[in-house]
SEVO-466262 format. One record per residue (C-alpha): residue in three letters; residue number from 0; x, y, z. Coordinates in pm, 1 decimal. Example, Ala and Ser with C-alpha at 12.3 -4.5 7.8 and 13.67 -1.06 7.14 Angstrom:
% SEVO-466262
- ALA, 0, 1230.0, -450.0, 780.0 .
- SER, 1, 1367.0, -106.0, 714.0 .
END
This chain:
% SEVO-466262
- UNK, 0, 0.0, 0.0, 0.0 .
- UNK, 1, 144.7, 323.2, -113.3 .
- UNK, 2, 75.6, 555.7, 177.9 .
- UNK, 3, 127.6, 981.4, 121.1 .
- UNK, 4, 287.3, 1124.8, 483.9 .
- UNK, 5, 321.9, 1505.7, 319.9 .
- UNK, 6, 167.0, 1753.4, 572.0 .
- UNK, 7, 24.2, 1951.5, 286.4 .
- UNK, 8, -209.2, 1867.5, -29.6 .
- UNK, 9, -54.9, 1673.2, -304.7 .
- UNK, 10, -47.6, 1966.0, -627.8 .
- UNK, 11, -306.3, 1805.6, -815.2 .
- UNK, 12, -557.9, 1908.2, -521.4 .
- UNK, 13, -460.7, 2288.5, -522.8 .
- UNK, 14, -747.1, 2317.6, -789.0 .
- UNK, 15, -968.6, 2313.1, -467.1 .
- UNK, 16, -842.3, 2609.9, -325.6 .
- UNK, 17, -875.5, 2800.7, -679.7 .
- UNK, 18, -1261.9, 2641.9, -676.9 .
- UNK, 19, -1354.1, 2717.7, -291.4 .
- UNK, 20, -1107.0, 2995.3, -161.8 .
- UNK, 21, -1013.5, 2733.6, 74.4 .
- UNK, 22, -802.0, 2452.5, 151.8 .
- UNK, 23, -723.2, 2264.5, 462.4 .
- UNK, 24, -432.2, 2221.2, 656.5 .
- UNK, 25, -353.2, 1860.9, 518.7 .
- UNK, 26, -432.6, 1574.3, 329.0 .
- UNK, 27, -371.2, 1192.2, 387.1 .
- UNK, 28, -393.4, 938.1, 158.4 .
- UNK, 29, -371.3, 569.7, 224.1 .
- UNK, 30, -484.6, 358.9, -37.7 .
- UNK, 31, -829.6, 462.1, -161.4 .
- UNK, 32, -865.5, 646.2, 144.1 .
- UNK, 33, -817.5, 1058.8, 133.5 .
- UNK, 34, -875.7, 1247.7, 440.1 .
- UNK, 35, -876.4, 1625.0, 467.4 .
- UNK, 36, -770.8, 1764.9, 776.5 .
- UNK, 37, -811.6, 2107.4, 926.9 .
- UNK, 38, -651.4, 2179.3, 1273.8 .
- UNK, 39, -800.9, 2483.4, 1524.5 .
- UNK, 40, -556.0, 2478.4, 1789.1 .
- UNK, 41, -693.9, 2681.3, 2143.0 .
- UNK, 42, -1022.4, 2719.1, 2040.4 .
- UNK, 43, -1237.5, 2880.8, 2309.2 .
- UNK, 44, -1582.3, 2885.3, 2136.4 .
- UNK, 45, -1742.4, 2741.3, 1752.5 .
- UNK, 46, -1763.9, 3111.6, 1634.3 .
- UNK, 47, -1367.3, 3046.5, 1593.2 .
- UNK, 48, -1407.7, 2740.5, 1362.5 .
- UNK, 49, -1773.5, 2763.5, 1144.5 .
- UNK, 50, -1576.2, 2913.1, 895.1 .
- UNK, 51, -1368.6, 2591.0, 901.3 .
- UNK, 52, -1681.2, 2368.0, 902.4 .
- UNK, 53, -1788.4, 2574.5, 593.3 .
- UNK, 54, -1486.0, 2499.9, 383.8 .
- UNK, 55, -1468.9, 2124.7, 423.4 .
- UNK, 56, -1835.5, 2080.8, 340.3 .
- UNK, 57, -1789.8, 2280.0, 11.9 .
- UNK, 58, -1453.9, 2068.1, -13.3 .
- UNK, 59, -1636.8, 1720.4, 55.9 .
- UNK, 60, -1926.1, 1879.1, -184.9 .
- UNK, 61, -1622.5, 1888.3, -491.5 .
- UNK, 62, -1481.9, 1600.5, -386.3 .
- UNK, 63, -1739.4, 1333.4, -337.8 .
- UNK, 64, -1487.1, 1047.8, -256.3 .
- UNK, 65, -1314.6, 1167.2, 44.2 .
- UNK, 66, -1353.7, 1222.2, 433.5 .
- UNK, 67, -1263.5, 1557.7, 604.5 .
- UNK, 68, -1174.3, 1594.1, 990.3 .
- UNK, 69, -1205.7, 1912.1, 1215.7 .
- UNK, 70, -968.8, 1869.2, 1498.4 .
- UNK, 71, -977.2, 2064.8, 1800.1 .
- UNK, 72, -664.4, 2046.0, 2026.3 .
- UNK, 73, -666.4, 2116.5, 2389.3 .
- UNK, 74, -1018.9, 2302.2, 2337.4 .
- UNK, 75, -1146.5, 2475.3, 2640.2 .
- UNK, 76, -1489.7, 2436.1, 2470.5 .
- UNK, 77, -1702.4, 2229.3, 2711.7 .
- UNK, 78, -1826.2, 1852.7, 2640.9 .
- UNK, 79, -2214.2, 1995.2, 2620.9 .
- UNK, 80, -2165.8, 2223.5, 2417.8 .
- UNK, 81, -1934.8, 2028.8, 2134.0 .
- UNK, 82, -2250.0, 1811.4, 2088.5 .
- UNK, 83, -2470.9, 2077.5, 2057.5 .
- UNK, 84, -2329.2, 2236.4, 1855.8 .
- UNK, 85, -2216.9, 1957.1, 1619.6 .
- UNK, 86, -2538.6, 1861.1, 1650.7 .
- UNK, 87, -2696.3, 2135.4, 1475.3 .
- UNK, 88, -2435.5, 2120.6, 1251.8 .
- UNK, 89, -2493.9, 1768.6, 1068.4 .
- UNK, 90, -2865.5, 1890.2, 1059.2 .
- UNK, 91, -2780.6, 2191.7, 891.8 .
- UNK, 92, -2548.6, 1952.7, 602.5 .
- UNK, 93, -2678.5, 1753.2, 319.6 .
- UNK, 94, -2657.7, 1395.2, 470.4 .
- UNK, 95, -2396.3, 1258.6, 240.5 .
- UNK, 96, -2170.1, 1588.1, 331.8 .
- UNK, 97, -2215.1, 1512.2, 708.6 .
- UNK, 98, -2149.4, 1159.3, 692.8 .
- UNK, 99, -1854.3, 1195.3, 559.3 .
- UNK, 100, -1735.5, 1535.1, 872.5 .
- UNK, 101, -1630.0, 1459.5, 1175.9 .
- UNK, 102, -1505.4, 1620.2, 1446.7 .
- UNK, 103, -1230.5, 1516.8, 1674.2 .
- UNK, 104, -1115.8, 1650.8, 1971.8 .
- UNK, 105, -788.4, 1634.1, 2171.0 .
- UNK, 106, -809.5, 1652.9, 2530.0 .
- UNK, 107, -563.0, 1594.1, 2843.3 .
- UNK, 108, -347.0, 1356.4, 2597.4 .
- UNK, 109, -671.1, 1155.5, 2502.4 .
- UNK, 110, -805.2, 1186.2, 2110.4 .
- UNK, 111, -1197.1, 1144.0, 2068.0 .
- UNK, 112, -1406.1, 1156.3, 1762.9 .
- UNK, 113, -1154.2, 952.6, 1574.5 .
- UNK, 114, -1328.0, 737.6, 1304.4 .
- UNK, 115, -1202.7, 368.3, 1408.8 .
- UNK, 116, -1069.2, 265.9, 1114.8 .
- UNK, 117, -892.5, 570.3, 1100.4 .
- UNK, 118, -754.6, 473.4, 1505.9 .
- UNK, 119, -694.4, 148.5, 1380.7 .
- UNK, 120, -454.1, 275.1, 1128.3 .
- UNK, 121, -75.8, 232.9, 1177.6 .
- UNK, 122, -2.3, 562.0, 944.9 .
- UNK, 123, -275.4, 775.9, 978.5 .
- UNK, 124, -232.2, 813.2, 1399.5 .
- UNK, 125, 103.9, 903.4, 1337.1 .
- UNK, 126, 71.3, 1174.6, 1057.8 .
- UNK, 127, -218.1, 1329.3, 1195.3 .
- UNK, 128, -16.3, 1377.0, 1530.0 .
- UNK, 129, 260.3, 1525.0, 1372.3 .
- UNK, 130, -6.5, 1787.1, 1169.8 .
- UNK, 131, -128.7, 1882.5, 1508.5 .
- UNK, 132, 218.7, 1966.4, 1649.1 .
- UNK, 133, 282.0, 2148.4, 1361.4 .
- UNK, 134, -52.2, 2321.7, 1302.2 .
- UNK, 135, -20.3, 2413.5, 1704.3 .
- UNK, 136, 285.0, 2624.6, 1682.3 .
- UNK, 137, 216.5, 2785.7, 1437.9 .
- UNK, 138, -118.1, 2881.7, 1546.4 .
- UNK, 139, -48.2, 2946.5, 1911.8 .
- UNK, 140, 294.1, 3071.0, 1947.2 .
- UNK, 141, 333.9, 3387.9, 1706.0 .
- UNK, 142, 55.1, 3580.3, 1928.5 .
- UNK, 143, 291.1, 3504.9, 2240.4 .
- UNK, 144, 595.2, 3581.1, 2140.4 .
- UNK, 145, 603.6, 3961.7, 2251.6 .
- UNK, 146, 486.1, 3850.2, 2586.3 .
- UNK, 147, 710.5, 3538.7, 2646.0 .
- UNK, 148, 1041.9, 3790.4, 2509.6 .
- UNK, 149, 896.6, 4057.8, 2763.8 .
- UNK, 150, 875.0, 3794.2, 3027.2 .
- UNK, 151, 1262.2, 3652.7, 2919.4 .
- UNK, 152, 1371.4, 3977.5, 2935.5 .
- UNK, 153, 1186.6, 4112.2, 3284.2 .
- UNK, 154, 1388.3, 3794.5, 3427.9 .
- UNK, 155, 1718.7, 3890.6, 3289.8 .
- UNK, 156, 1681.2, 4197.8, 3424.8 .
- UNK, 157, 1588.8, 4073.0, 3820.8 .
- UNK, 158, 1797.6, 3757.9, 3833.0 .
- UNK, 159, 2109.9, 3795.3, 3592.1 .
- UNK, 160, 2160.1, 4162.0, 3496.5 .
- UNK, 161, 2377.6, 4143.6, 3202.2 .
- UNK, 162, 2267.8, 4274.3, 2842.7 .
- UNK, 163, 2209.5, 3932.3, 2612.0 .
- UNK, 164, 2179.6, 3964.9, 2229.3 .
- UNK, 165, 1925.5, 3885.4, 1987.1 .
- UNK, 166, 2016.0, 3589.5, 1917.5 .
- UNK, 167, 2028.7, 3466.2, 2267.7 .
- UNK, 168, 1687.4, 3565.5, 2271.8 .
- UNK, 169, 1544.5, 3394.5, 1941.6 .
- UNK, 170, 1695.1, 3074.1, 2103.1 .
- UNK, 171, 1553.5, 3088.2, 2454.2 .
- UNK, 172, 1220.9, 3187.3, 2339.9 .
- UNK, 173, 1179.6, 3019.5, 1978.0 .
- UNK, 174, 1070.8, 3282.7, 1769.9 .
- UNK, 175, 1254.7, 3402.4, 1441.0 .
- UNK, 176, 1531.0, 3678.5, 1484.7 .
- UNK, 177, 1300.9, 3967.4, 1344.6 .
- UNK, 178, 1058.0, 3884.8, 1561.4 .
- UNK, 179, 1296.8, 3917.7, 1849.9 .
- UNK, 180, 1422.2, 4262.9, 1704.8 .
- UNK, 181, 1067.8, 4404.2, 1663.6 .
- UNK, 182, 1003.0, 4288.1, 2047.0 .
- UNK, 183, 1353.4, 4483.1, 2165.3 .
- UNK, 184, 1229.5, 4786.5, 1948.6 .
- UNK, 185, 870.7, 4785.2, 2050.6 .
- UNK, 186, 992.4, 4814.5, 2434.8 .
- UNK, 187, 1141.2, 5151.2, 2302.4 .
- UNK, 188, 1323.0, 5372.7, 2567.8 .
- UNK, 189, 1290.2, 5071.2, 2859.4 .
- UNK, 190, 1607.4, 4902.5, 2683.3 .
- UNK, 191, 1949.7, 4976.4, 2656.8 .
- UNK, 192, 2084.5, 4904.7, 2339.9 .
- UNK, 193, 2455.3, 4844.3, 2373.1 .
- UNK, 194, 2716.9, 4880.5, 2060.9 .
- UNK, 195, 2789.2, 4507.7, 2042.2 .
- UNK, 196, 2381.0, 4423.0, 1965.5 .
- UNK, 197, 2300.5, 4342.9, 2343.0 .
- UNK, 198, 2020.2, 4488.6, 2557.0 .
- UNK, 199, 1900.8, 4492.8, 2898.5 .
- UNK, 200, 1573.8, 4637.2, 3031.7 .
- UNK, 201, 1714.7, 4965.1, 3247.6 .
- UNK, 202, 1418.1, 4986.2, 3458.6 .
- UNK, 203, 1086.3, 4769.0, 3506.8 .
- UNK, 204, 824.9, 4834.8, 3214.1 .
- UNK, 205, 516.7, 4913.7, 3400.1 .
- UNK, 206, 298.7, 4968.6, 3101.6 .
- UNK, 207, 339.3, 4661.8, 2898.0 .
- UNK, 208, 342.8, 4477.9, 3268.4 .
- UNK, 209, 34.3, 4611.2, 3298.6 .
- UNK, 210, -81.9, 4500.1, 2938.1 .
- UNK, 211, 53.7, 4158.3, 2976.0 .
- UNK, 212, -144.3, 4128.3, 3300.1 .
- UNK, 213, -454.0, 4230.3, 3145.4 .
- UNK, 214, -422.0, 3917.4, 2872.1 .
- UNK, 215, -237.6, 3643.1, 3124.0 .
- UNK, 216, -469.8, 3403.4, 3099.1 .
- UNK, 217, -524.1, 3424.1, 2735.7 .
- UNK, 218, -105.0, 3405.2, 2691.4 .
- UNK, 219, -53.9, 3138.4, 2906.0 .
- UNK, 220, -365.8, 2949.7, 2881.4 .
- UNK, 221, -491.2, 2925.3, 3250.5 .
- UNK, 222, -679.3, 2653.2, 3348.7 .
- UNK, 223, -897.2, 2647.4, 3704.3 .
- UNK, 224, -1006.8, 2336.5, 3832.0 .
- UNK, 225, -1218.7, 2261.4, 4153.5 .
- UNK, 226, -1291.6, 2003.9, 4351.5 .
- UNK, 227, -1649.6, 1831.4, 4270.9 .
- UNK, 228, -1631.6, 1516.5, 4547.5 .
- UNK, 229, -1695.0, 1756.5, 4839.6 .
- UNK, 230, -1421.2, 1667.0, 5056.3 .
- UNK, 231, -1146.7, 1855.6, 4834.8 .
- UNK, 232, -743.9, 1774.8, 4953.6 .
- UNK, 233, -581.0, 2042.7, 5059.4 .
- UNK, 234, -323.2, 2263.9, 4858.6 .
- UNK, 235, -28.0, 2086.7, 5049.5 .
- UNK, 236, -162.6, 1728.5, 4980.3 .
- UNK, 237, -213.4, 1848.2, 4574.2 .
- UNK, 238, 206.4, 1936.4, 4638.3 .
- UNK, 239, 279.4, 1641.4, 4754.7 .
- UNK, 240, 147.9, 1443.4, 4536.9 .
- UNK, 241, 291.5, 1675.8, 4222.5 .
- UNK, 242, 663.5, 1565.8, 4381.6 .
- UNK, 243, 557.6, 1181.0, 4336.7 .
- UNK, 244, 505.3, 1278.6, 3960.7 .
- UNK, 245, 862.5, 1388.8, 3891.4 .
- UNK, 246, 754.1, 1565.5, 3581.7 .
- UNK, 247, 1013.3, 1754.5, 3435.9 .
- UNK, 248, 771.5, 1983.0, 3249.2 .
- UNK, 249, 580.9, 2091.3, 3594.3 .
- UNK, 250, 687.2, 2313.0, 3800.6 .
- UNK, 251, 530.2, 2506.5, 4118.0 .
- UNK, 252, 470.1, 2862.0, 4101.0 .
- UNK, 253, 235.4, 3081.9, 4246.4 .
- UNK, 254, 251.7, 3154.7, 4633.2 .
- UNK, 255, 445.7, 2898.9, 4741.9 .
- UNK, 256, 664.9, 2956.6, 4429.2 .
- UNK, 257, 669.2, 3305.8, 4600.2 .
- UNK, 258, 745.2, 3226.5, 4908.9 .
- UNK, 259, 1091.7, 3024.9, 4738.6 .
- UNK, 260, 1201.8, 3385.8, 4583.0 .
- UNK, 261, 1148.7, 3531.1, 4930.7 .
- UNK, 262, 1037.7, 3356.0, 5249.5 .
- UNK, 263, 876.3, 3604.0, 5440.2 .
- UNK, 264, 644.9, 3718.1, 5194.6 .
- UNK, 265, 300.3, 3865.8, 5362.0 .
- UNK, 266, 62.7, 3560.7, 5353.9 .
- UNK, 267, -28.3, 3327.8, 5566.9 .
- UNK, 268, -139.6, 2946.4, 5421.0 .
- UNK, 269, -124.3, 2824.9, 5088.5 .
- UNK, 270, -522.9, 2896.3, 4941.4 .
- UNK, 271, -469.7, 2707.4, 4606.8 .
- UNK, 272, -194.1, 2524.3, 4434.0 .
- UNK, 273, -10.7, 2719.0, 4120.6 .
- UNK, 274, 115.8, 2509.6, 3866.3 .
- UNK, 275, 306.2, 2641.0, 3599.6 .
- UNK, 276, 350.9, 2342.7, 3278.8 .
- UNK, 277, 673.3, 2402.0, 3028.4 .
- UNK, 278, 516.0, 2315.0, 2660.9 .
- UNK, 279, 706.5, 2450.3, 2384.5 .
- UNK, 280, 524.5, 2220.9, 2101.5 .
- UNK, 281, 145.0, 2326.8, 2131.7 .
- UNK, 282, 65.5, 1986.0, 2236.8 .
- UNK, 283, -54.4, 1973.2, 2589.8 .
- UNK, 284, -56.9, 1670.5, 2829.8 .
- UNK, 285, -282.2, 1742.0, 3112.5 .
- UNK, 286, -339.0, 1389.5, 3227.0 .
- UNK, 287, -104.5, 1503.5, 3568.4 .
- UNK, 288, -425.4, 1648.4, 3690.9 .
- UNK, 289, -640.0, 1299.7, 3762.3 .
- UNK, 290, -278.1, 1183.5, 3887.7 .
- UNK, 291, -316.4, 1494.9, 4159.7 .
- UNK, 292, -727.8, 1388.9, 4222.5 .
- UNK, 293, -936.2, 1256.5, 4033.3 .
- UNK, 294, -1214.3, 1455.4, 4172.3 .
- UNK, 295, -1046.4, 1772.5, 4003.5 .
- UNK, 296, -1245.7, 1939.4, 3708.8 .
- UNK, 297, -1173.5, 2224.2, 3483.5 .
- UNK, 298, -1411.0, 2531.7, 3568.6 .
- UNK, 299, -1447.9, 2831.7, 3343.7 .
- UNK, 300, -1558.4, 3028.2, 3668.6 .
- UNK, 301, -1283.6, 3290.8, 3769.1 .
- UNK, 302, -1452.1, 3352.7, 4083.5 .
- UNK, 303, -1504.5, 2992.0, 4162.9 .
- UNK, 304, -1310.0, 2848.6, 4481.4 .
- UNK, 305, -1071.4, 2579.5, 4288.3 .
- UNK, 306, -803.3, 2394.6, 4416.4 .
- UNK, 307, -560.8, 2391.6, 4142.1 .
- UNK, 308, -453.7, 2659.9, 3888.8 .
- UNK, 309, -221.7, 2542.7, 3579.6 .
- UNK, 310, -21.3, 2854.3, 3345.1 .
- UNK, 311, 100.6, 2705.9, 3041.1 .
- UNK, 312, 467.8, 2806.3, 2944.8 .
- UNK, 313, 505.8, 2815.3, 2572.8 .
- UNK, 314, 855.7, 2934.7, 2504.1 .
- UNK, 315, 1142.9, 2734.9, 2427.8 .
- UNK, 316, 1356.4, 2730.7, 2723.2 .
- UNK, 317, 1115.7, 2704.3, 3086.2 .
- UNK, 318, 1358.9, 2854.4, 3340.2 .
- UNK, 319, 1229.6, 2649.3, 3560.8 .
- UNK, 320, 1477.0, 2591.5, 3858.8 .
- UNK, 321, 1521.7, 2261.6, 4084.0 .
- UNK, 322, 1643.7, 2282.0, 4405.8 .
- UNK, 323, 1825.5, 2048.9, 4651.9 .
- UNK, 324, 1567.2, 1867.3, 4747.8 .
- UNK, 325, 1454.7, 1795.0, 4370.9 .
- UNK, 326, 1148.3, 2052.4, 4383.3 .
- UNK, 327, 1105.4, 2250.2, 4077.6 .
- UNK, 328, 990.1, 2595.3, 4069.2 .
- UNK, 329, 866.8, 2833.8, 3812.8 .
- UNK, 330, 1065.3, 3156.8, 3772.3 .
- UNK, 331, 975.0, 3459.7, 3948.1 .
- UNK, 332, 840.9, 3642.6, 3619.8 .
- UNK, 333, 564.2, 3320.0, 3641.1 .
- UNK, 334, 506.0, 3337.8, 3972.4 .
- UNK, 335, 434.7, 3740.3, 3986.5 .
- UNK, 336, 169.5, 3676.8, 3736.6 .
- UNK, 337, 26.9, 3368.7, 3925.7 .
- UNK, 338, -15.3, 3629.5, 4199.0 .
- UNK, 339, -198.1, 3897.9, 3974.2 .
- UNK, 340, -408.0, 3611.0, 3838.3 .
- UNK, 341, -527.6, 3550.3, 4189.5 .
- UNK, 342, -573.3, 3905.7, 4300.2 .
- UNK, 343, -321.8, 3867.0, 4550.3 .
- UNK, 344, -232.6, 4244.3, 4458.7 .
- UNK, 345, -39.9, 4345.1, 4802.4 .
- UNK, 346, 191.5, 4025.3, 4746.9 .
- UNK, 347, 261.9, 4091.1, 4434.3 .
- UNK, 348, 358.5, 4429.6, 4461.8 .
- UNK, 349, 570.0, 4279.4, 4718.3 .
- UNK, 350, 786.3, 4069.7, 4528.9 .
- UNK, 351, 770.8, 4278.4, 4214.2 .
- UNK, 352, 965.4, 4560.5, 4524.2 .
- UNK, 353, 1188.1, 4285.0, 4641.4 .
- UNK, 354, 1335.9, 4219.1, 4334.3 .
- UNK, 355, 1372.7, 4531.0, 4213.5 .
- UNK, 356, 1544.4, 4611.7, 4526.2 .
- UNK, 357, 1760.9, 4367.5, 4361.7 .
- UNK, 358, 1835.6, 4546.8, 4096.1 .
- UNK, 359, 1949.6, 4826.1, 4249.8 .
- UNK, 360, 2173.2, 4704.5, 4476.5 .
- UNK, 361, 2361.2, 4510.0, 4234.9 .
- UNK, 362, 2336.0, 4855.7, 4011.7 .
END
């Protein structure tokens, strides 16, 4: 069997995107089998992919002999709501177009909607898996690259103090070297550009802080989750349990990540566990959380009383640091905004003060 593992349609299917103004983000072909693919990384509601549903039913309109796929990774759209919607939408399709749509969804490492002879498949698992990585950072990262090279560089500034160059930068965060210089340029008169192409941040820029603190949760993808059983474990059993995990891509911020920058930070307790998760690819594994409790579920309620709070990292390098004892901690840049995120205003001004204390005394 001659199987095609391109990421992208074969040339003699580019006629479709002349026909339709639209073509999807890959094609598979095993045998008789084609299989159009379109991949919405992040979505947060359908308004984001009906346009997408649109295309592949004019697509599987044209092209009468072949499947089509909507895939979904890590979609904060709820369960309920999926099936309504999709639903409606094979009512609203000629019956031969909807038989031949479906919709699969990637959640907390598991894949559902998969057609089974498509699971059963040893190429087609494979290919599609490497389409979602790809289709993931490409559709994720580029709208958080200003904030994760503001974040690199706020870090610099409180921890090392020396002027890196752009290139350092393009490696640390993964991002292209233009987009790197735009970043340094957009920050304007807060850098100091030396001769030799380095820069360091010469004081704290409040503004954009301010910006990026406005759209935190949207950057780093924060999820709540609560505890549903009634009897919910406490923040320190939830830590506990994340050392038995030895993840290397987990890492606790937050206010007990706080309290490891500086110990006698103003708060008394630990209210919720801050989690902060290093992933670089787009591709999210969140099946750590029903290793902390099962009894833990995602809530879309800011004001609701959860348990456990997860930040998603995206650039390439985490700066996450372990410690003696093998605990890993988020950097402070992480942890300030884990404190923002949970109004814990008076401690974060705190430690945003105590590190810039920092800097001037090294200054």
């Amino acid at each position: 069997m001659s199987v095609n593992r391109t990421l992208t349609a074969p040339k003699s299917h580019r006629s479709f995107k002349a026909d339709i103004g639209y073509e999807p983000d890959g094609c598979w072909e095993g045998g008789a089998q084609k299989v159009w693919v379109e991949v919405k990384p992040g979505t947060h509601s359908f308004r984001n992919v009906r346009a997408s549903v649109l295309g592949l039913a004019y697509l599987l309109t044209l092209d009468q002999a072949s499947r089509a796929l909507l895939v979904l990774p890590d979609s904060r759209i709820s369960k309920n709501r999926q099936n309504a919607e999709w639903h409606l939408i094979e009512q609203t399709l000629r019956p031969d177009v909807a038989q031949r749509l479906a919709l699969v969804v990637t959640r907390e490492g598991d894949t559902i909607g998969l057609p089974p002879d498509l699971e059963r498949h040893d190429d087609f698992r494979p290919w599609l898996e490497l389409l979602v990585d790809k289709e993931s950072q490409r559709g994720s990262n580029p709208r958080q690259f200003y904030e994760e090279i503001l974040k690199v560089m706020i870090r610099q500034r409180w921890l090392v103090g020396k002027p890196v160059t752009t290139d350092w930068i393009t490696r640390m965060v993964g991002c292209s070297y233009p987009t790197a210089a735009a970043a340094i340029q957009r920050l304007g008169y807060v850098v100091v550009r030396h001769t030799n192409r380095m820069s360091l941040l010469r004081m704290f820029p409040r503004d954009e802080w301010n910006r990026l603190v406005s759209i935190a949760d949207e950057v780093r993808g924060t999820k709540r989750f609560v505890d549903r059983s009634g009897q919910p474990r406490s923040p320190q059993s939830l830590l506990r349990r994340l050392a038995t995990l030895r993840r290397s891509d987990l890492a606790i911020g937050g206010i007990e990540g706080a309290r490891h920058y500086k110990p006698d930070i103003d708060l008394a307790g630990m209210p919720r566990l801050d989690i902060s998760l290093h992933c670089p690819k787009g591709r999210i594994d969140w099946s750590f959380v029903e290793r902390l409790d099962p009894a833990l579920k995602e809530t879309t309620e800011r004001n609701a009383s959860t348990s456990l709070v997860v930040h998603v990292v995206r650039r390439s390098e985490s700066f996450f640091e372990l410690d003696k004892s093998g605990i890993q901690w988020a950097d402070p840049v992480e942890c300030l905004l884990d404190l923002h995120e949970a109004r814990l205003e008076p401690q974060a001004k705190e430690l945003l003060n105590y590190f810039e204390k920092g800097v001037g005394a090294r200054a």
